[in-house]
N, C-alpha and C positions, 0 to 999 in steps of 0.2 A: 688474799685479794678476792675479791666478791668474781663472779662469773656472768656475763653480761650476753643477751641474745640482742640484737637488734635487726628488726624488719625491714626490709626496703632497701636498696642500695642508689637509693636517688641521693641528691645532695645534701638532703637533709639529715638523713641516718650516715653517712659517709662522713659527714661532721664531726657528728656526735663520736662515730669511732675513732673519729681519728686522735680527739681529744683526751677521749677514755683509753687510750692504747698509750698514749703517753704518759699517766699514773700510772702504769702496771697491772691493772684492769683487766683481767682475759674477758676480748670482746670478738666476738662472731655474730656476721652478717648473712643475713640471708636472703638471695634475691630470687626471683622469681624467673627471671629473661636469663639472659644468657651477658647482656652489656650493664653498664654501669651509668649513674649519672640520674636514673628516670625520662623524664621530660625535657633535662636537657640532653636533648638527643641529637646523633650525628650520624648517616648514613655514607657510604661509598655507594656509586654508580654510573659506568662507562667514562670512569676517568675522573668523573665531578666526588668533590664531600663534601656534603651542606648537614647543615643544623635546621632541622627541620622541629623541634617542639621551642626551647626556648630559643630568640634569634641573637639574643645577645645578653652581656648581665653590664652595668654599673657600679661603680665603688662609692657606697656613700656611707658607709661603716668603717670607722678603721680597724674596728677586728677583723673585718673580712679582707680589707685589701692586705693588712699584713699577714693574713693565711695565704694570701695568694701572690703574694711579690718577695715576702720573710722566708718564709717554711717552705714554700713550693718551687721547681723550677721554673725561671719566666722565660725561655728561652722560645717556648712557644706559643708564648701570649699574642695576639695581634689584633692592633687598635684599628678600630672599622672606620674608616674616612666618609663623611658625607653625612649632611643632615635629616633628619624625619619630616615629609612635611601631610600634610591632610588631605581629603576630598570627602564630597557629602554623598548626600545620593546621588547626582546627578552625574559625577564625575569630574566635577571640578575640583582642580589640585592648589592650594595656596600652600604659600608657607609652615611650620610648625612653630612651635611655641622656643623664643628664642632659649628662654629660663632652660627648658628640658632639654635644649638641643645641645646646650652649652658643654654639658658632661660627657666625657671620653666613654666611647663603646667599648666593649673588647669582646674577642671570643679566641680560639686559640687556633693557630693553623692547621691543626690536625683535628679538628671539631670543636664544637663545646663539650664534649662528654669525654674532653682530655681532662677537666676537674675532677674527675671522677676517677678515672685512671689513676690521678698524680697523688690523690689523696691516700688512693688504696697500697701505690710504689714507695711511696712516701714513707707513711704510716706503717706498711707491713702488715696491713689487716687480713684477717683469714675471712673471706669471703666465699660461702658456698653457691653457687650458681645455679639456674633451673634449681630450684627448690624451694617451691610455694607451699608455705603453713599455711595447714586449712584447720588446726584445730589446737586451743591453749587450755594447757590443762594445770590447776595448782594440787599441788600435797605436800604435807612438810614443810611448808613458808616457802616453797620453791615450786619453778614452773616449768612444763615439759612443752615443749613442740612436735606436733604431729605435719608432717609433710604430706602432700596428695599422693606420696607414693606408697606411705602406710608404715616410713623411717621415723621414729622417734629421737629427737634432738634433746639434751638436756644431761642435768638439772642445771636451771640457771638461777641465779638470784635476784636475778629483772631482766626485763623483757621493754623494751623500747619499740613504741609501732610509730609508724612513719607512713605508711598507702595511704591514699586518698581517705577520706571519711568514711566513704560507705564501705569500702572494703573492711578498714579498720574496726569499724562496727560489725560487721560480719566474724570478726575474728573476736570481739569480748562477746558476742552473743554465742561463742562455742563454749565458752568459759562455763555457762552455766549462773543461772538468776542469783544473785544477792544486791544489795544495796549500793553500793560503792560501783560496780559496773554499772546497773542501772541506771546511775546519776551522770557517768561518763558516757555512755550513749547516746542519753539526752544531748548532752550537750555536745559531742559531736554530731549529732544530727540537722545543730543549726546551719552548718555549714554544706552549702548547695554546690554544684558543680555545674559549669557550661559542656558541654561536648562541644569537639572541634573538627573540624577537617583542616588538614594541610595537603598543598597540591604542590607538586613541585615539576617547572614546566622549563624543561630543558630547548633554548633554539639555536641554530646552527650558526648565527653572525651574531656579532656585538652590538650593543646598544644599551644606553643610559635610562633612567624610569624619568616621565614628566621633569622637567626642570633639575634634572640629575641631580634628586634625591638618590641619599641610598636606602630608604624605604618609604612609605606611602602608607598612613593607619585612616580609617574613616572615621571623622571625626562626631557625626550626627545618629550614627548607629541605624541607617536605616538604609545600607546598602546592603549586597547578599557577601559583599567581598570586606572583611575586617582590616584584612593588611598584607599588603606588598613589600617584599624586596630582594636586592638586589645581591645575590650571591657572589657574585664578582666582588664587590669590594671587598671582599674577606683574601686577604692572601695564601695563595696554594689552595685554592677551593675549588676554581673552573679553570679549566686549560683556555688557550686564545683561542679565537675565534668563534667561541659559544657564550654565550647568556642562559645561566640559569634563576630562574625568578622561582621566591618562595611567597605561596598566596593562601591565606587562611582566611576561613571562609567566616561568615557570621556567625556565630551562636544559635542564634532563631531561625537561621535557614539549613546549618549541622545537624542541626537537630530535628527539622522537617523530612529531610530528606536524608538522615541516617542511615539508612537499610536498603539504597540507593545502590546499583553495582557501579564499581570504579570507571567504569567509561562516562556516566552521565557525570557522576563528581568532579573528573579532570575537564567534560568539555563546559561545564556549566564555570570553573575556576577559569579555564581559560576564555572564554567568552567575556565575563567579567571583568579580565584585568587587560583585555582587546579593548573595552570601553573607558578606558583611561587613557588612551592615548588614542591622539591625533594623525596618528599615519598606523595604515594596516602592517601587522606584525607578521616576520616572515612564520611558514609552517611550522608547528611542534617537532623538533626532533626526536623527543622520548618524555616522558610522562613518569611520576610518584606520586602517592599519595601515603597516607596517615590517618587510620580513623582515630582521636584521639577522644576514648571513652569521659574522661574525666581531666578535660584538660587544664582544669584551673580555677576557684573557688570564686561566686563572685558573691557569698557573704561565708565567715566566718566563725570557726568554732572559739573559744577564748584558752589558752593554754593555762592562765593561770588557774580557770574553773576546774580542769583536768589535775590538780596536786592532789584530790584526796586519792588518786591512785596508786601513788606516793606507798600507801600505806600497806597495801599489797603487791609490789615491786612493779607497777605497770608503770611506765612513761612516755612521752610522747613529742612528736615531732611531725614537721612538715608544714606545706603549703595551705592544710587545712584550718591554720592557725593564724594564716595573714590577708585573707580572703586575695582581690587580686592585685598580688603580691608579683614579685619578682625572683630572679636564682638567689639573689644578696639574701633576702628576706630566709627563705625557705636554710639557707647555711646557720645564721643567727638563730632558728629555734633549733638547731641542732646544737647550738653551741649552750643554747639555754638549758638545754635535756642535759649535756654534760655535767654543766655547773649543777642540777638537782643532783646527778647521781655523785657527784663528787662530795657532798654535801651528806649525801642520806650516806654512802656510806665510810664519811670522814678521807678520804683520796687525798 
């Protein structure tokens, strides 16, 4: 059975493992942080867990919803009640789009990056934690991993990258120049990334967002605030008597004001989401944020361009393959990686 390394322990590489763990595949993950999931991310703090990078996923795949309703435990799935609706720059809130509201939210009561968990319990993947490869090296049709600690991982027989593009480019430019990487670099290079802030703005009473949506995206792109909502509607997330709102800021104002210290971020987020609403909001009780380097593609590398890597055991996955995509999205090119390695090596 072939021996398989895969990068990243977002939802994307977490897939792919868990697919290839069930061939009989020896597959080891390696993640860089310390939690699971990536971007769909989930914090505790003074009582409250919120989901602070993805705020929820949709089932519009039936291979995804049957990894997560078939194979996974549902016991802690929980569907998020309440509509999406809009505002421009001005601050005015209308409705959302009935078509996209129609579809059941979900996220899980114990975070979103219980996927990530469930898949790793599940699955029984061997996952190494804090263990960032900073350098890939081939000899003998097999590929070693160099960790920042100066630990060498390996021989594998493929190697599956999944980190955002630039990082992932970062890691075949270690490889060393020939043709076939060359041509993979390119083409992940087309894929660009937004930077993010998320602000998360805890207050001491209860209260509903504008016309008790449960969230609020701008729909004209020319406000500094992207999107609002409402923590509470997720169950077991905020105790009574508190409102926690999560507010992610623009793109083009993220990015202005990147290197910004956290107090002007939180009060510029909360200013912001004070101008959507028609009655003053009581004081901040406590304050989060998120610089999120690379929060989400908004064009696209193409995964099928990336097969001649194929040839050299390299594969590939992630959200740099669905430009701005969703969780659902980012799980299907994991499942896509599997079916090539299943494939390349007859599984």
């Amino acid at each position: 059975m072939p021996n398989i390394a895969v990068i990243g322990a977002g939802v994307s590489g977490l897939s792919a493992a868990f697919q290839l763990s069930a061939t009989g595949a020896k597959v080891r993950v390696f993640e860089k942080s310390r939690g699971f999931s990536g971007r769909a991310a989930s914090r505790t703090k003074n009582g409250c867990r919120y989901d602070y990078g993805a705020n929820y996923f949709k089932l519009n795949c039936n291979e995804v919803a049957r990894l997560l309703f078939e194979h996974l435990p549902t016991n802690d799935l929980s569907r998020i009640l309440g509509d999406i609706g809009t505002f421009d720059q001005t601050g005015k809130v209308e409705a959302g789009d009935p078509v996209q509201n129609a579809g059941a939210k979900w996220t899980y009561r114990g975070g979103i990056n219980t996927l990530g968990k469930l898949l790793v319990k599940v699955g029984s993947l061997d996952v190494t934690r804090e263990s960032q490869i900073a350098t890939l090296r081939r000899a003998d049709e097999c590929w070693r991993l160099d960790d920042e600690n100066g630990e060498t991982h390996g021989p594998f027989d493929a190697v599956v990258l999944t980190p955002p593009a630039p990082q992932t480019i970062a890691l075949l430019q270690s490889t060393g120049e020939n043709e076939i990487v060359g041509d993979l670099i390119r083409e992940l290079d087309r894929a660009e990334y937004y930077c993010q802030f998320s602000v998360i703005l805890n207050y001491p009473t209860e209260f509903a967002l504008p016309d008790d949506h449960y969230a609020l995206i701008n729909s004209d792109r020319k406000h500094r605030l992207a999107w609002i909502s409402h923590e509470n509607r997720k169950e077991g997330h905020v105790p009574e008597n508190q409102t926690l709102l999560i507010a992610q800021m623009a793109p083009d104002w993220s990015q202005d004001h990147y290197r910004e210290d956290a107090g002007n971020i939180i009060e510029a987020a909360a200013g912001a989401v004070q101008n959507l609403f028609q009655q003053p909001l009581p004081r901040l009780q406590w304050a989060d944020h998120q610089r999120w380097r690379y929060a989400h593609p908004h064009t696209a590398a193409s995964l099928e361009a990336m097969k001649p890597g194929t040839e050299i055991g390299l594969f590939f996955a992630g959200d740099s393959f669905i430009g701005k995509g969703r969780l659902p999205k980012a799980i299907e090119t994991g499942f896509a990686t599997a079916r090539q390695l299943r494939e390349h090596f007859g599984l």
